[in-house]
N, C-alpha and C positions, 0 to 999 in steps of 0.2 A: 616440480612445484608449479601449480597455475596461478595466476594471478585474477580474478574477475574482471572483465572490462567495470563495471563498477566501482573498482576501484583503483585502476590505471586513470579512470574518471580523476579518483577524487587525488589521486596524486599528481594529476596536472594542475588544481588546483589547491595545490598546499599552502601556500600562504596564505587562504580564507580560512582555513582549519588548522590552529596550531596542535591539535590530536596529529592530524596526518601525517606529521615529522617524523612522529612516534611510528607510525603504522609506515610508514617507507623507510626505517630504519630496523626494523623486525624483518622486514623482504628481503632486504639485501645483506642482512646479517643472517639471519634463520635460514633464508628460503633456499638459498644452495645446500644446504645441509639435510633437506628433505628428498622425497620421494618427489615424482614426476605426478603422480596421482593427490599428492598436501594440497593443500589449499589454505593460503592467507586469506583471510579479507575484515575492511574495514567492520566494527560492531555496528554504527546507522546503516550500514548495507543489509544488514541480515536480522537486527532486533529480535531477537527469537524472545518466544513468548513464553514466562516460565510459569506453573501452576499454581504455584503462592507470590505474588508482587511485592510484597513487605521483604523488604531485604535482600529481592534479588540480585543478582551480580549485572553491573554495567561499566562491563571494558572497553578499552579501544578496538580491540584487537580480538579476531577470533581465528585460531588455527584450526585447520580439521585432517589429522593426519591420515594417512593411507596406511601404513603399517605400524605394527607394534614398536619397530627402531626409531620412526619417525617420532613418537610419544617421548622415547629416552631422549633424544638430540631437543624436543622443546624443550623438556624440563634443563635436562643441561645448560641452554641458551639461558633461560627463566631464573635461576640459581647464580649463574657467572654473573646475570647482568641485574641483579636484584630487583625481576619482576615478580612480581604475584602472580598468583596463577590456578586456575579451576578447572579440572576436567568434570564433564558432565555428560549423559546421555539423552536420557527422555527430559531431564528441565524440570524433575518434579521433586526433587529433596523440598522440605519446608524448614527447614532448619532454621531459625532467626543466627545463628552464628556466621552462615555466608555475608564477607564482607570484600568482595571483587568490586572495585570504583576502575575510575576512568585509566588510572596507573598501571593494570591489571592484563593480563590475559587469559582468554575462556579454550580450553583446548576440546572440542567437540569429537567425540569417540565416535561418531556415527557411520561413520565406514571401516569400523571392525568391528562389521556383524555377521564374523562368522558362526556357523554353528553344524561341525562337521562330525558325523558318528563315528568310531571304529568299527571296522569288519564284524563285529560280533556285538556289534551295538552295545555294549556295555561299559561304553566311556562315550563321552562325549568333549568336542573343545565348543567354547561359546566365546564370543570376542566380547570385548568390553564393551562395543557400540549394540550389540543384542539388543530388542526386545522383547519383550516376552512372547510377546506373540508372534514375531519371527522365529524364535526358537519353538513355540507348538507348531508353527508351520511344517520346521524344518523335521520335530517329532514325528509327525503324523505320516511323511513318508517314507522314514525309516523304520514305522510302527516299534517305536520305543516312547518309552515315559520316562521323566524326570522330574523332581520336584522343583516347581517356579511359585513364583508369589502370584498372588489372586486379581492381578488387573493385566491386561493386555499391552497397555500402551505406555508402561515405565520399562526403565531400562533392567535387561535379567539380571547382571551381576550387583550394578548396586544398590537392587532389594535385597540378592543371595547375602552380601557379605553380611545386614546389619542382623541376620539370624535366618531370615529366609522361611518363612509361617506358608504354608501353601496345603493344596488338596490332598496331597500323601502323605502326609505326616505321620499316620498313625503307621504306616508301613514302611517307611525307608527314615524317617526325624526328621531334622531342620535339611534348609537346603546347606546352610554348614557343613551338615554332619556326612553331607555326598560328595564334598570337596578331596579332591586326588592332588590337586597342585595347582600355585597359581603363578604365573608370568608378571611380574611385579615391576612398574619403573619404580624405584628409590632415589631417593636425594642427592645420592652419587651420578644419577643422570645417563642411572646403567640397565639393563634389563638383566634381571633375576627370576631365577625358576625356582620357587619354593615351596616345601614338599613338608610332610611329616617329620624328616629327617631337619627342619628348619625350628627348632622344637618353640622356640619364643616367639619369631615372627607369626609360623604356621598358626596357631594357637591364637597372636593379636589380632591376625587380620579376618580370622573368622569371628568376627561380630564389631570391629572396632576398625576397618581396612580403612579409611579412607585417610588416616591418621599416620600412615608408615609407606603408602604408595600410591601408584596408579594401576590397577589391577586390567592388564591388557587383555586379557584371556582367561580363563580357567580350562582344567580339566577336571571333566564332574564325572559322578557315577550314572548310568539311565539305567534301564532295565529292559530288553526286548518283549512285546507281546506280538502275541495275535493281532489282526485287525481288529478282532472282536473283544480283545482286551482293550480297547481304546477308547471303550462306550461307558458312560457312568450315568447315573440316574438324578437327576438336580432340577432344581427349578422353584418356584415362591411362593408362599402362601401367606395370605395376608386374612387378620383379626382385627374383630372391633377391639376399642380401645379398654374394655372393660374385662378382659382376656388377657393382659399387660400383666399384672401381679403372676396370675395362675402361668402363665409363661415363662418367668421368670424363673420361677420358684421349680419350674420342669428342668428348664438349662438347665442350672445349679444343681439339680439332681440327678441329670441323665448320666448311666455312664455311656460313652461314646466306644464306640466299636474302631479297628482300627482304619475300617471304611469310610468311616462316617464324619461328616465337620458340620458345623450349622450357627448360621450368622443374623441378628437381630438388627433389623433396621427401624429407626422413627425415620417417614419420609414424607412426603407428601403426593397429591396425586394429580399434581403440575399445575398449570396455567390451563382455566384463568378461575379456578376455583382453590387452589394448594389445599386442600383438604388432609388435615394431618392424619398419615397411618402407621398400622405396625404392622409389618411383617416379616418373617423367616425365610434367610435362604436354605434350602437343603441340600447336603451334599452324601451320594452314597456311592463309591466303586462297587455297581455291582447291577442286578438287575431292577426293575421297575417293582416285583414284585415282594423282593427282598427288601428292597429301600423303603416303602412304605411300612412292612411290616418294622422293622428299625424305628422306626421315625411313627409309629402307632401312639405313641401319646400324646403329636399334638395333631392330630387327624382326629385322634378323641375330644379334641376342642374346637374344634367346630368351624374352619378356617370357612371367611367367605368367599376368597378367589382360591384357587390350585393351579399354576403354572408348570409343575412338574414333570418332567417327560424325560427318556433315555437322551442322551448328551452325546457325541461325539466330540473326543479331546478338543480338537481345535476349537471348540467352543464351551468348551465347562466355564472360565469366569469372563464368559461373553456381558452378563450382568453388569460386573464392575466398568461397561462402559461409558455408564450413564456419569461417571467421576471425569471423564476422562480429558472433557472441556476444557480448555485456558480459560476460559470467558469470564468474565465477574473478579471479585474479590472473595480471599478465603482466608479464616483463621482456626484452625486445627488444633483445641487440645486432647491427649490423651492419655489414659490410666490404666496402669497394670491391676490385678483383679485376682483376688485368694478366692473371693467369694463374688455369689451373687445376691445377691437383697431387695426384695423385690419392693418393700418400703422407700428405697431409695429410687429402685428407678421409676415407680411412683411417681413420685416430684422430679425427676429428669424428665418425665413427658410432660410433666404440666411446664415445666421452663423450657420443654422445646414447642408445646403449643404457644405457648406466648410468644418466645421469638420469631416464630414463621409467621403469624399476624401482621407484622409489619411488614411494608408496601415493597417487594424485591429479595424477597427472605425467603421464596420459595424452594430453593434447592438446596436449603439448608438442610445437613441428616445429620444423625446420628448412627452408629455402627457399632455392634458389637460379637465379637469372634471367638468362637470354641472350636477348641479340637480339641480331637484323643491324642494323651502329649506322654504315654507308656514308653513306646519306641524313642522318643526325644530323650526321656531321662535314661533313658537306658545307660547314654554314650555318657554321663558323669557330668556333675554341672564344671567340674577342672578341664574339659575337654575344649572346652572354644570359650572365647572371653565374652560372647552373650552372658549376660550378668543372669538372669530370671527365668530358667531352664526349670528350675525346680521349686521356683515359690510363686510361679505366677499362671493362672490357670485361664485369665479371660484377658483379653484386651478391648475395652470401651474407646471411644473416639467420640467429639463431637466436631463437626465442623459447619462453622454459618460462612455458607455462600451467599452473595448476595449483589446488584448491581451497580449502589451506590456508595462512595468512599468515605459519604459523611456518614455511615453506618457503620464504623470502623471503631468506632467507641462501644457502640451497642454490641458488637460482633465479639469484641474481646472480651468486654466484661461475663457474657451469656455462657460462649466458651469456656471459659475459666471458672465462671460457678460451677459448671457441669464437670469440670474434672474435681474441683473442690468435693460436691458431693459424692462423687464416685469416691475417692479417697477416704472421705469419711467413714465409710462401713467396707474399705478394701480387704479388710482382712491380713493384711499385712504388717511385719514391723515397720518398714518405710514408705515412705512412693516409692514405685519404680515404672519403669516407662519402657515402649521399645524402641532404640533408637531410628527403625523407620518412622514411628509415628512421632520423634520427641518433637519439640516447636522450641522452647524455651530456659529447660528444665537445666538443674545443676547438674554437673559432670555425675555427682554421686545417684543420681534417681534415674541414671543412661547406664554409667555402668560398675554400678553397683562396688562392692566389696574388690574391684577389677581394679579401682582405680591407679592404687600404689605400683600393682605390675606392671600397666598398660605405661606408666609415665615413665617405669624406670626403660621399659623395652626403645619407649621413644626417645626419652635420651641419649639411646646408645645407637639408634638406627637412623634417625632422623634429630640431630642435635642444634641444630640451626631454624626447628621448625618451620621447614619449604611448605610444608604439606598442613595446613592450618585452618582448613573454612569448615569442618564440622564435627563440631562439636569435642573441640581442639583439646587435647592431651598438653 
């Protein structure tokens, strides 16, 4: 276990820091019990910056273990001595349920990211510290595919567990639905492998994990190609604003191949004009020439830019970088979606032209995501505790970024009309939300008709509730 000169610093001076009692009493209680590669150190040493600020976690103390046993021995330490405690990777959950104060400890996965093929590439392990874009790294040389979620710079596993929405869907389902097994710390402070054969965990943790463990690793499904199976055809196309209805009205009707995904953004066209736009992402497994012919009815409308061009894996949602910032302030809501309405998103552009008008509101978007979801339902909506397998067909988001924090009223209330209105014509018997996107929402609009199961599973697995910051069972 190391210690940082940093914070051998701040433990010479501990009497100016009545925290650092705390943080030299984890060292030499925890730190022998660790691996030679763990790392304690003080939280002012390291401040890590997390994607949404509202509610972020601020402990004393950050562990960063080297192995998956090292993960069992925190939580064990964290239970015995009745700390709180959060693992985390990329920093980007938005959850307003994380509640980690000064009492607290953050246990940072970042150095178990592995992500090693089997000889026939048709399994893969990912470690809990993965990112996504470490694991396309790791794809692209072992010329295999797997389905990951659509941004680069969050962590792989804890987008996978909350359903896992990505660029394959229409051909392998959720990233759920590619889970072989997962290496799980439980609240017994023990490492467990569980499998299909684990019929009520296996089942919770695919859509609900974070609620029953610490999910060190997985064993997922990939699929081997060719080099030349690792090309897809994607890229943007951007309409005047009067194109916005008749767009709509296309999504809603397109049926989607199981090639094909395509994502609606209101955005703007930066500094120092933010000029608000609409545009489509496109997404097609397949050639340039096919993809277009696909994707022919809104080439039929007349897009003013075309970004489009054959992709190579390691870069299909190279796009999603543009999110990827800490910087500013963010408030996220989102909406599950039966339908689309194009009356409705309508007035969603005119409340997001109005909000971006104001002075630091330029990276404020809007987002909205289809795929062909055939293959997804295939596997039974009883198959994983993802609540909205089979009654939700779109997910909407709106999120104002922006740089000032007395904008923090305006930001919330703008948000929140914008899920209100999507709801209003959602097509749906309830809300329901995806628990990656949720921000605020009650247990029952996360997960759904689950709930009764998911709490009795957690009383029986985790009785003590250890495991408590999102979106708490």
């Amino acid at each position: 276990m190391r210690i940082p000169f940093t914070l051998a610093l701040l433990l010479s001076i501990v009497g100016y820091h009545p925290w650092a009692l705390y943080l030299a009493e984890v060292c030499e209680e925890l730190g022998p019990q660790l691996s030679k590669s763990a790392v304690i150190s003080a939280w002012d040493a390291i401040k890590y910056e997390r994607w949404i600020k509202s509610s972020a976690p601020t402990p004393s103390v950050v562990v960063t273990p080297a192995t998956e046993q090292d993960v069992a021995a925190i939580v064990a330490y964290c239970t015995s001595n009745n700390i709180s405690f959060l693992a985390q990777n990329g920093g980007h959950g938005w959850s307003q349920t994380l509640h980690l104060d000064e009492d607290g400890l953050l246990i940072d996965l970042k150095q178990l990211d592995e992500v090693t093929f089997s000889k026939n590439r048709r399994e893969v392990i990912v470690g809990g510290g993965a990112s996504v874009a470490q694991v396309l790294e790791a794809s692209v040389k072992d010329n295999a595919l797997l389905q990951t979620n659509n941004c680069n710079c969050i962590g792989a596993l804890g987008a996978l567990l909350g359903g896992g929405y990505g660029s394959l869907m229409g051909s392998v389902g959720f990233g759920i639905d590619n889970i072989l097994s997962l290496n799980l710390v439980m609240a017994d402070g023990c490492l467990h492998t569980i499998t299909p054969k684990d019929i009520d965990l296996f089942w919770a943790l695919r859509g609900a994990g974070p609620n029953f463990g610490i999910v060190t690793s997985a064993k997922i499904k990939s699929y081997p190609v060719s080099a030349s199976g690792q090309a897809a055809w994607t890229g943007q196309l951007v309409f005047s604003a009067d194109k916005l209805e008749v767009l709509v009205d296309t999504i809603d009707r397109i049926t989607l191949e199981p090639e094909m995904s395509v994502f609606m953004y209101f955005m703007t066209s930066g500094e120092p004009d933010n000029t608000p736009m609409v545009a489509l992402m496109l997404y097609y497994y397949g050639t340039e020439e096919k993809g277009r012919a696909a994707f022919s009815c809104f080439f039929d409308l007349g897009p003013t830019n075309d970004t489009t061009m054959a992709t190579e894996y390691a870069h299909w949602v190279d796009a999603s970088s543009m999110a990827c910032s800490k910087s500013g302030f963010r408030v996220p809501y989102s909406a599950g979606l039966g339908r689309m309405v194009s009356s409705t998103w309508k007035e969603a552009w005119d409340e997001y032209v109005s909000f971006v008008s104001l002075e630091g509101t330029g990276q404020s978007l809007v987002l909205l995501e289809a795929y062909p979801l055939d293959k997804a339902r295939f596997f039974g909506q009883d198959s994983s505790a993802y609540a909205w397998r089979t009654k939700v067909n779109f997910n909407a988001m709106a999120i104002a970024w922006y740089m000032d924090d007395s904008l923090d009223s305006d930001a919330r209330n703008w948000a929140s009309r914008m899920r209100d209105l999507w709801r209003s014509t959602d097509g749906l018997d309830s809300p329901a939300v995806y628990i990656n996107f949720a921000f605020d929402e009650d247990l029952s609009v996360v997960y759904g008709d689950n709930v009764g199961r998911l709490k009795a599973i957690k009383a029986k697995y985790d009785p003590d509730n250890v495991f408590n910051q999102w979106f708490n069972l």
